[in-house]
C-alpha positions, -999 to +999 in steps of 0.1 A: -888+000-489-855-016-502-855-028-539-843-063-543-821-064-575-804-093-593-773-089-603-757-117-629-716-118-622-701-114-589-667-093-607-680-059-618-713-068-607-698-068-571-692-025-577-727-020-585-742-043-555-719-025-532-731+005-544-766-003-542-764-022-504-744+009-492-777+027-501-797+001-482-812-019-512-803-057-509-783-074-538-782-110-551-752-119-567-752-149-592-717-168-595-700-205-595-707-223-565-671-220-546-675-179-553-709-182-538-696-199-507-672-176-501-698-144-506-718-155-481-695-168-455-672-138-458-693-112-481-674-089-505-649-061-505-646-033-530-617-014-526-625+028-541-604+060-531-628+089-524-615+120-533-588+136-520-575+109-503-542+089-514-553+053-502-580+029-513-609+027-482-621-012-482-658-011-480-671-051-469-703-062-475-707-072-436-731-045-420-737-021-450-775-012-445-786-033-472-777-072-480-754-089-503-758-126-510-748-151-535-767-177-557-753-201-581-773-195-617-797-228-610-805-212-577-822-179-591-856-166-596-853-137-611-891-132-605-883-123-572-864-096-578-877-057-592-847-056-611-820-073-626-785-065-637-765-079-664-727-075-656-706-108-671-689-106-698-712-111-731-695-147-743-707-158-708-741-158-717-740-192-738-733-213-707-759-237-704-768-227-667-764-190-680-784-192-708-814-214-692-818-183-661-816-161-695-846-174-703-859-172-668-851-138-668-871-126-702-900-149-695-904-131-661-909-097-676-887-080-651-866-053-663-830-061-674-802-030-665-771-036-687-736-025-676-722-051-698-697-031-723-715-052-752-749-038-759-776-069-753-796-073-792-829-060-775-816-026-765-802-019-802-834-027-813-849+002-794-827+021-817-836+041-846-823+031-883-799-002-872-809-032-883-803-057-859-802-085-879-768-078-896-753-072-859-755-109-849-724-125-865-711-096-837-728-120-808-714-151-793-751-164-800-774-140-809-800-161-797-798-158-763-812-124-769-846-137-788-871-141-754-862-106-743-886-077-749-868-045-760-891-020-736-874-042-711-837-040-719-816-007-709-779-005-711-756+015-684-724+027-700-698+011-676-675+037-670-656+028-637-626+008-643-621-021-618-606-053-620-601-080-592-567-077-582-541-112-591-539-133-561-563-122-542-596-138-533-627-136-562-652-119-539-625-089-534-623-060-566-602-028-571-616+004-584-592+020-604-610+048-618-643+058-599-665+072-624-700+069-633-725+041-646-747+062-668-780+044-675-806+053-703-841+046-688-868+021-700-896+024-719-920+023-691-917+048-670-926+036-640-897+013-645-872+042-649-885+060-616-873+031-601-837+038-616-842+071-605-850+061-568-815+044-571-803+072-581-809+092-553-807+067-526-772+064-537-763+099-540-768+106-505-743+076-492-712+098-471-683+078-458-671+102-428-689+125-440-671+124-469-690+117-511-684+081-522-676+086-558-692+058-587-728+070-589-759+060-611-768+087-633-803+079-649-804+099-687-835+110-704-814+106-732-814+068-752-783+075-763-762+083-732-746+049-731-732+050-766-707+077-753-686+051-741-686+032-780-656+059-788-636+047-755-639+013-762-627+015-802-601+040-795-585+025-758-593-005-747-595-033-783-567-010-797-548-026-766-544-057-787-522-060-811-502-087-831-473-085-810-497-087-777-511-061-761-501-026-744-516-002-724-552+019-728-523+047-720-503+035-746-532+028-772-548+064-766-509+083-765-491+071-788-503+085-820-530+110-805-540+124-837-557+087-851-570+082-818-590+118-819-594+106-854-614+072-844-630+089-813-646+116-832-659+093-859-673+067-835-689+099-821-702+103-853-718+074-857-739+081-823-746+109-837-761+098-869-782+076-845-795+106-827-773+111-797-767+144-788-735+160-787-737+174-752-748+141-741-705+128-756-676+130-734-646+156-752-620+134-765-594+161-746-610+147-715-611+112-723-574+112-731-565+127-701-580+099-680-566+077-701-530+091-687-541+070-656-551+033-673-519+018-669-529-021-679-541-029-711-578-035-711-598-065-698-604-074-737-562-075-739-560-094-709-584-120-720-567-119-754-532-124-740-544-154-718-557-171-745-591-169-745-613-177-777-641-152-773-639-116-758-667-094-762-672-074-798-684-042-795-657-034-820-678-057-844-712-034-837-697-001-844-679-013-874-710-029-886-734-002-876-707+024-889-713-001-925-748+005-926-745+040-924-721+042-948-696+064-924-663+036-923-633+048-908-597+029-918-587+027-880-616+010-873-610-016-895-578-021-885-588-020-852-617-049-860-589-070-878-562-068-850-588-082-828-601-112-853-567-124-862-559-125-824-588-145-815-586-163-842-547-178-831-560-180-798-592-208-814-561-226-833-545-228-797-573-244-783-580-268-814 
């Protein structure tokens, strides 16, 4: 039987549904109205390069085995769904029509899969030795996290870089590197199986004949979606800087030792927590994809275009890296380049 699975944000959330509906699970997607419309008079398009082959293939919504539709946030009942997906970006969560199906959501009870870069408050709390209390100046509003159980909560380390390409339509995106979401599972077990079905059920999706690369990978491990903390702090917020921004290239390359420097104590720091070392990406291998990330981040980009809020998973590691007593000079750096932009950007918009 196909799962039905909410998914909130019709950008990065479209990877995931497409993904899922290739695998014959149907996928709500909850958007403004006009981005609605358009889903579900034209559907979406995700545009991913399997491997060994030099062009993008456009895979559209329109006769994949499962269904993708489109809801505005008023529209939703998230009751109705086995599973729902957090993919917008975390200041989005304090819009009023956001935060009210927030609420809908947690009152529910039905379990929440992160692949937000910015871990959701309920998740850290499943966390050995962090309290999560001096984490919430990191938050747009911490509160919107209050109604949610933990047990409830998992995060998926969003590896795959997409973005939706300028000028072209919203329900169209462009996978620019086509790795892996890599969930940890929930407390409840029979909720994980159920990541674990989707697991499978997308493994075995060919496109003539051919593997169809971004996959779900379900860990045993809590602590599998921290690997990508070192990523963030060490590519894509060390994109901005107070001249603008540059590259995740550029940010990673340019002075290779503080960037292993940074990545290996952010590693650290999930360490400390209890993630396993085996369960962290080598910074060698991390750098070399970053050869490929030509645009500055999605935090940059923001940044650049003014906005006032960006997600802060910066913030969290420096603040979780405080409470452990294990601060690193880069970081800080990296936290204050970030604050002082925003902070312009707020005087801007005053």
């Amino acid at each position: 039987m196909p799962h039905k699975i909410l998914i909130l944000g019709a950008s990065y959330g479209s990877l995931l549904g497409t993904k899922l509906a290739m695998a014959g699970h149907d996928v709500t997607l909850v958007c403004r109205a006009a981005t609605a419309k358009l889903i579900n008079s034209e559907g979406t398009e995700v545009r991913i390069k399997l491997k060994d082959e030099d062009e993008h293939r456009s895979i559209r919504s329109a006769g994949l085995p499962g269904r993708i539709d489109a809801v505005t946030p008023e529209q939703a009942n998230p009751a109705a769904y086995d599973l729902v997906a957090l993919a917008m970006q975390e200041p989005q969560y304090c819009a009023h029509a956001i935060r009210t199906l927030m609420m809908r959501v947690a009152d529910a009870r039905v379990p929440c899969l992160s692949i937000m870069n910015m871990p959701p408050l309920p998740f850290l709390k499943r966390l050995p030795g962090i309290d999560t209390r001096l984490l919430e100046p990191a938050y747009t509003d911490a509160r919107v996290w209050d109604r949610f159980e933990p047990g409830l909560v998992t995060l998926c380390s969003p590896d795959p870089q997409a973005f939706r390409p300028e000028g072209e339509a919203p329900n169209v995106l462009h996978v620019g590197l086509p790795t892996n979401f890599k969930a940890a599972g929930f407390e409840d077990e029979a909720h994980t199986e159920m990541l674990r079905t989707l697991e499978a059920d997308i493994d075995a999706v060919t496109i003539d004949g051919k593997d169809v690369p971004v996959k779900l990978r379900v860990s045993d491990s809590l602590f599998t979606p921290l690997a990508k903390w070192s990523m963030l702090l060490t590519g894509n917020y060390r994109c901005i800087l107070p001249s603008g921004a540059r590259s995740i290239r550029d940010a990673v390359h340019e002075d290779l030792e503080l960037s292993r420097s940074i990545y290996e104590h952010v590693d650290a720091i999930a360490r400390r927590l209890g993630a396993e070392p085996e369960a962290q990406v080598p910074f060698e291998k991390y750098a070399r994809a970053a050869e490929s990330l030509l645009k500055p981040s999605s935090a940059a980009r923001a940044v650049v275009a003014g906005s006032p809020m960006i997600e802060r998973v910066d913030r969290v590691v420096q603040c979780i890296g405080r409470q452990l007593r294990l601060n690193h000079a880069g970081i800080e750096e990296v936290v204050a380049n970030v604050d002082a932009a925003l902070e312009a950007n707020r005087v801007k918009v005053a």
